[in-house]
Every structure is written in C-alpha cells, then in structure tokens.
N, C-alpha and C positions, 0 to 999 in steps of 0.2 A: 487648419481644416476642422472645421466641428463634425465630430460625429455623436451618434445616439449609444447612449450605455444600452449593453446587454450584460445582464448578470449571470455567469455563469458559475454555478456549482461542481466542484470538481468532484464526482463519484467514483467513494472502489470499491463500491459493493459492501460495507459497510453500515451499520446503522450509522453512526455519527455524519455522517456525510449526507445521509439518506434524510434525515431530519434539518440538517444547515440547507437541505434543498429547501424543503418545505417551510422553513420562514424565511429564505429567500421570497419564495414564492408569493408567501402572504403580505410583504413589505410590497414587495416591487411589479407584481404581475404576472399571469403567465405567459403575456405576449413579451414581455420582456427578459426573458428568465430561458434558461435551456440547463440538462444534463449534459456533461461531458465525463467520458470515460476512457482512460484509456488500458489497453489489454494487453496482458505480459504473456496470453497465450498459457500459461498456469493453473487459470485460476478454476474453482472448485465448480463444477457446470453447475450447482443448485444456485450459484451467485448470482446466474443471468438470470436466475427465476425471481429471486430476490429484486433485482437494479429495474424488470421491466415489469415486477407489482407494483413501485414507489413511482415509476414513470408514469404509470396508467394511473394510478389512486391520485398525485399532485398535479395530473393534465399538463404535463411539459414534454416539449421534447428531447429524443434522448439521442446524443449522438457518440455512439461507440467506436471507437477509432484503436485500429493498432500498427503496427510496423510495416510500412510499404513492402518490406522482404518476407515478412511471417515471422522473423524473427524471437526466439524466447531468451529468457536468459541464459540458458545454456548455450545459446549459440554468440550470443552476447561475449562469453567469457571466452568462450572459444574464438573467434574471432579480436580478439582485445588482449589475448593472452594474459588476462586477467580475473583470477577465484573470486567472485564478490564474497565479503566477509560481511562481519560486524562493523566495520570503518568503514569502507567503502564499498558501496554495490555501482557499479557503472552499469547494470540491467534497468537501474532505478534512471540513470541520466540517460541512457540510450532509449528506453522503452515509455519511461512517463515523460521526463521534462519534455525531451527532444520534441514530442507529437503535440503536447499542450503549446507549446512555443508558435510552431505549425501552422495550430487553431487560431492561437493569438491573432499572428498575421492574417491570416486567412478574412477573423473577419474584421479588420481592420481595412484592409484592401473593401471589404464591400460596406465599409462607411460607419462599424459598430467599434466604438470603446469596450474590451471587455474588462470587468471587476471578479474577480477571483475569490470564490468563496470555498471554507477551507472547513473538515472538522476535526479541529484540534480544541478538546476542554480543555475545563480549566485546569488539570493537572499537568499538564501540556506545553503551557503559556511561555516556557525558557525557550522554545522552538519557534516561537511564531515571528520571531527577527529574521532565524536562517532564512526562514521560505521564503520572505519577501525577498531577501534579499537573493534569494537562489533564481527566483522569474526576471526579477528586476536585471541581473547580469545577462541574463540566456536573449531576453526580448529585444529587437532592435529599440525599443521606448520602453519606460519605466511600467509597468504595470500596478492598479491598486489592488492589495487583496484584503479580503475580510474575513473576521472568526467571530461568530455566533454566538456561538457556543461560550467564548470565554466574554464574548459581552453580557453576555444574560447569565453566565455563571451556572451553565447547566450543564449536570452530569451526568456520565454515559449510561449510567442503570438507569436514569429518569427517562431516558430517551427512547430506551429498549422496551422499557413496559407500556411508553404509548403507543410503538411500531407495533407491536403486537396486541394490547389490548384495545386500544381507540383507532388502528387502521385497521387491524386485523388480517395483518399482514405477517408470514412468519418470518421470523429472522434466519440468513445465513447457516445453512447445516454447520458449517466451523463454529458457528457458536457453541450449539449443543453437544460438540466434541469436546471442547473445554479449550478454545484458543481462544488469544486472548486479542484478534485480527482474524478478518477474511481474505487476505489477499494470498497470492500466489499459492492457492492451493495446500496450504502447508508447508511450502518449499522454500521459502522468503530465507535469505541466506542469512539476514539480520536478527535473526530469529533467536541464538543465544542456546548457552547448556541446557536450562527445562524444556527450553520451545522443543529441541531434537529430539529432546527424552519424551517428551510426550508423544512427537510424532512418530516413534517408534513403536510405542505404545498402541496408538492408535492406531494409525494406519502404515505399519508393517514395510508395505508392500512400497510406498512412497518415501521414507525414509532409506529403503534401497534403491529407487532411483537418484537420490541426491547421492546415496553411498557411491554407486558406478560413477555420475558425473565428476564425482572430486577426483577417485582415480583416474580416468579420465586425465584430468587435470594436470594431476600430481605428475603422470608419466610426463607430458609434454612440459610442466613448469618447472619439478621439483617437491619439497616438501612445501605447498602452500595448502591450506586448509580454508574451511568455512569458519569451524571451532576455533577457540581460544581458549586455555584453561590457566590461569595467572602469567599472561602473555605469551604463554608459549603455543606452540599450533596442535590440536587433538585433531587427526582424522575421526572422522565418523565409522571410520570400520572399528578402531582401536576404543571409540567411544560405543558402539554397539555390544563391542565385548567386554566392555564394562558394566554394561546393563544386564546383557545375559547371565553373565557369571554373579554378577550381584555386588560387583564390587566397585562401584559406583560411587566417587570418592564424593560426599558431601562435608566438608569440611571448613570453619570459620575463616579457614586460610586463601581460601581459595578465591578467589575473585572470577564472580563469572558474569560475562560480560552479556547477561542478558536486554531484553526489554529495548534494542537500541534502535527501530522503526526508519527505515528510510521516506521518501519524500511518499512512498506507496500509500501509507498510513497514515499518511498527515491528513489522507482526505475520509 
C-alpha cells in the first residue's frame, strides 16, 4: 500500500522541539507537516501558551492529545504499583509512547506514512538509537524518525535566542526559573538530586506535592523512592530536611544520578 508521508514533529513544549518543527516545516511544507503533543496532564499552563505561539507563528497544525482516562502520572504509578524513578518512569510509556503509537496508526489507517521528528542536539546523539528503536518496537511497522538538530549540529542556546529574538516569541516560564526542561511541570521523576533541590527552592509548594505522592507510595509499596543517592533510595521528605537544616551532603563520593530525561525530553 503506498501511502503519502506526513512529517510529524513531536512537541513537549520545549524549545528544541519547537525549532525541529520549524525546519521540518521549511524542508517539507505546511501541508505536509503537523504538531503532535502529547499531555501528562503536569505540565506548567504557561507551556500551552508557549506550544500554541510556535503553532500559530510556523502555520501548522497542532494536535494535542492525552490519555483517554485523564490519567497523570501519579495515577500512572498508582495504578502500576510502580514509583517512576531515574530508570524507569512507566508515566513516560503509558502517557507519551502509548498515545504517539495511537497517532501512528491512526494515520496510517487514513493512508499517511508518518516520520518522527525528534529534538535531541548534538549533546544528546548516544540517545537517538534508543528512541528509534523504542517507536520501532511499540508500532505494528517500523517507523522512520529524524534529528535536526544533530544533523545540522545546532545547539540549544542557538535556538533559544532565535525563539525569542527572530520569532519573538517568549520561551517556557520553566526556563526563566532555571530548569533545565519544560516538561511535567517540575514534577518529572527523572529529574535527579539538583533538579529536586531546585524545585524546592523554587517552587516550594510543588515539591510538596511530589513529597505527599511518594508517601503515598511508600505506604502502599514500601521503601521505594524517586531519589537516589549512591544507589541507595533518599525520600524527598528526608531530602527536604536535608536542605532545610543545611545539611545537604555535596560530596565527590557521591554519585548523583542527575540529568537522565525520559522519552518526555527527547522531544
């Protein structure tokens, strides 16, 4: 069966993604080209304002999809009896791939090949195997995807300053907070010892909802955690009194399992 390519960009609100749209766009058309998004129900509301300026500035359409149940990751874990950590987040397989898969079919059934475009730079580039091969398993047919960004060798500050200076578009409040990703709000279980320390920092009041959900957790699973601190599990209460009181082990010894982005951030 031949069908006609449609290039789809996978959007998470993000600059680097926001930009792999827009040379999609300029390569292949807007009749050919569409945003997809999908929503962990998390994420920061300035993001919608962000995902539907780049929708309107690049003239694509944008289609925003989330979990047939409402589902978020906390219901995710609770349901799976399973804490997304730093290894594994199953909110990541259940709330992005699951829906992009979805997509895939969907428009394959009305006659479109889709190509999967990704924004992962070039700092990135030991990751752009897994992904392939992570749609490649999930889809009933192989899927192709593509990185921009690591073909043209262009990086994340270069991108930011044209989202903002040459679209005039402002980036993601999470940027200006000091993270280093827009997605889940802050809440991204992947997120690692700075990422929490900051979000305590910052926004207080979110870092106590991750706090409640792991108890939560803890009760019905045991000692499992989000944190890790040289393998072993740190709740986030025991790590919040670590901050408070000042005693905040920063240490060569320590191994912290920051920076490890699930499939959320890939795009």
């Amino acid at each position: 069966m031949n069908r006609k390519i449609k290039h789809v960009a996978m959007f998470s609100g993000g600059a680097a993604s926001a930009y792999v749209a827009y040379l999609m766009v300029q390569k292949h058309g807007k009749e050919n080209s569409v945003l997809f998004f999908t929503d962990t129900l998390w994420e920061h509301p300035d993001n919608y304002r962000f995902m539907y300026d780049v929708a309107d500035y690049i003239g694509i359409d944008f289609n925003h999809v989330q979990d047939e149940d409402l589902r978020t990751p906390e219901d995710v874990f609770i349901e799976t009896r399973f804490l997304g950590n730093s290894r594994l987040a199953k909110c990541s397989s259940e709330l992005k791939v699951k829906q992009t898969v979805v997509y895939i079919e969907k428009l394959r059934d009305e006659g479109y090949e889709p190509i999967l475009y990704f924004g992962i730079g070039p700092h990135e580039k030991h990751r752009q195997q897994n992904l392939t091969e992570l749609y490649a398993h999930h889809a009933l047919e192989p899927v192709e995807t593509r990185f921009p960004l690591i073909d043209a060798n262009i990086k994340d500050i270069n991108l930011k300053e044209v989202i903002e200076n040459e679209w005039k578009i402002k980036l993601p409040e999470m940027y200006y907070l000091g993270f280093s990703h827009a997605n889940c709000g802050g809440r991204c279980v992947r997120g690692g010892l700075n990422h929490y320390e900051h979000l305590f920092k910052t926004w207080p009041e979110v870092y106590k909802k991750q706090e409640e959900m792991e108890e939560k957790l803890r009760e019905m699973l045991g000692n499992v955690t989000i944190l890790k601190r040289n393998s072993q599990p740190l709740a986030l209460k025991e790590f919040r009194e670590e901050i408070e009181s000042g005693q905040r082990l920063r240490s060569s010894d320590i191994t912290e399992e920051d920076e490890v982005p699930c499939v959320c951030v890939f795009s």
